[in-house]
Each structure stands twice: as structure tokens, then as C-alpha cells.
C-alpha positions in Angstrom: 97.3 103.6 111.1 97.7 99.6 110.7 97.5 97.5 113.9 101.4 96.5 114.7 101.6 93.1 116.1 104.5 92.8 118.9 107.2 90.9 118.6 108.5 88.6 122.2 110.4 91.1 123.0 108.2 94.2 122.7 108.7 97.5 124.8 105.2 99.6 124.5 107.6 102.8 125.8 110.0 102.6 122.8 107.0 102.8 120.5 105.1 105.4 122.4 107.8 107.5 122.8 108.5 107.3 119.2 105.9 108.3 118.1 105.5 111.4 120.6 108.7 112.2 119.6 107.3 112.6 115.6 104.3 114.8 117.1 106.2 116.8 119.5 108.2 117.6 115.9 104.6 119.4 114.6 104.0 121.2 117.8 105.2 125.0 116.9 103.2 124.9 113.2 100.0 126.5 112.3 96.1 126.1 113.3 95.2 122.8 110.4 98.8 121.1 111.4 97.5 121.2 114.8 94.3 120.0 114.6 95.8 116.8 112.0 98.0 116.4 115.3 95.0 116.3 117.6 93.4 113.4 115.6 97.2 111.5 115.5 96.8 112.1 119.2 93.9 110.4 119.4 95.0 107.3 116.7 97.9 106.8 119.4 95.1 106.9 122.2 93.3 104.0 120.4 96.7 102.1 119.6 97.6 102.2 123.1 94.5 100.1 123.8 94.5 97.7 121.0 98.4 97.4 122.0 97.8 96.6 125.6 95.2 93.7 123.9 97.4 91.9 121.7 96.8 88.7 122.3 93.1 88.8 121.3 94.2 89.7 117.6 97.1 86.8 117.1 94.6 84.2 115.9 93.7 86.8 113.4 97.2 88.1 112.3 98.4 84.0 112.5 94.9 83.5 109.8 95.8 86.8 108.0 99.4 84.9 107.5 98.0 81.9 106.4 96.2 83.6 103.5 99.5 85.7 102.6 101.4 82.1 102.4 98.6 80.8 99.9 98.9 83.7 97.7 102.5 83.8 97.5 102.9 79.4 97.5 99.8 78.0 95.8 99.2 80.8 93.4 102.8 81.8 92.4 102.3 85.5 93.6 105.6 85.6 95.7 107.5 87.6 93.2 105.7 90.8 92.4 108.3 92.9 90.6 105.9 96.1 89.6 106.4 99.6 89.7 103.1 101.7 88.9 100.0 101.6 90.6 98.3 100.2 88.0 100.3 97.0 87.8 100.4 96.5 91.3 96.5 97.1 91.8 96.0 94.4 88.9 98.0 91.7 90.5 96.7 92.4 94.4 93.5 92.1 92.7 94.3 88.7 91.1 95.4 87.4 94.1 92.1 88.9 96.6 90.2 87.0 93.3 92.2 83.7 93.4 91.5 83.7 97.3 87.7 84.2 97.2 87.5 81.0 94.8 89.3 79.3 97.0 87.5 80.4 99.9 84.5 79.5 98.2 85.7 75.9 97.3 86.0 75.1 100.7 89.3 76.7 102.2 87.9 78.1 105.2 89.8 77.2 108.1 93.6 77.3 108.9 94.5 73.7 108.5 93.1 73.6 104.9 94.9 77.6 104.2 98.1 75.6 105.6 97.8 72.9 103.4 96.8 74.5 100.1 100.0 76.8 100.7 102.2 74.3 101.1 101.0 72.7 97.6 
């Protein structure tokens, strides 16, 4: 399950109960649906302490961002009209490519990500 960054207004309950609402759905099935429902109890156990820690991971999503804004400004990667697998693995792949170069030139910190995105 990917990490979901709050918003200012965030309410933990809305999400929690949502998603107890989508296991509570599985409850009645057999044995193997039960035990997949055991370990997506225990992904929302480990999402309700990341969640309650937020704060530590927003210089990381605010970086992640940054690298996401050079792909799509600097390297032209902002319209990525593809429909198979294949053609969408070949242009993520370009772009994880372009970004190790420019990691690798010297891009390293958020000011410099900032700048080459806005190029």
C-alpha cells in the first residue's frame, strides 16, 4: 500500500473507517480470503503509525515532487499518452535514466531539482 500524504484538512477516522469498511466487506468468505484480510489488517496497523508521523516524511514527499517537476519540465515528459505496458515501462524508464544523469551531474539538492525544473 503507498504512503498517503494528508492534506490540511485531513481526518485519520474518514480514512480508517474506509478502509474497515472495504474489509468488513471480505469478512463472511472462505479460509485464503481471510488470511489475505489478516495481512491488510496488519498494512492498516502499519499505516496508522506512519499516518500519525506525517510530518517526518514531507521533506521527502516535497523532494520526491521536485524530481516529478524535473521530469515532466526539464525533460519534456509531462504528456505521456501511452496505453500498453510496454510503452509506458519504456518512457518511466527514460525518465528514471534522464534523472540519474542528472543526479550524477550535480543535481543533488532541492534548490538545484527547483531550478533545473523550471528550465
Amino acid at each position: 500500500m503507498p504512503l498517503i500524504f494528508p492534506r490540511k484538512n485531513f481526518k485519520l477516522e474518514k480514512v480508517l473507517n474506509s478502509i474497515q469498511l472495504t474489509l468488513d466487506f471480505f469478512n463472511d468468505k472462505a479460509y485464503r480470503i481471510k488470511k489475505k484480510i489478516q495481512q491488510l489488517k496488519t498494512i492498516l496497523k502499519e499505516f496508522k503509525q506512519n499516518i500519525l508521523n506525517w510530518k517526518l516524511f514531507k521533506p521527502k514527499r516535497s523532494l520526491i515532487e521536485d524530481v516529478f517537476k524535473v521530469m515532466k519540465g526539464a525533460f519534456s515528459l509531462d504528456k505521456i499518452h501511452r496505453f500498453t505496458l510496454s510503452s509506458v515501462t519504456k518512457i518511466a524508464s527514460l525518465g528514471v535514466v534522464l534523472i540519474g544523469i542528472a543526479i550524477s551531474l550535480g543535481f543533488r539538492d532541492k534548490g538545484s531539482l527547483q531550478r533545473l525544473a523550471e528550465w
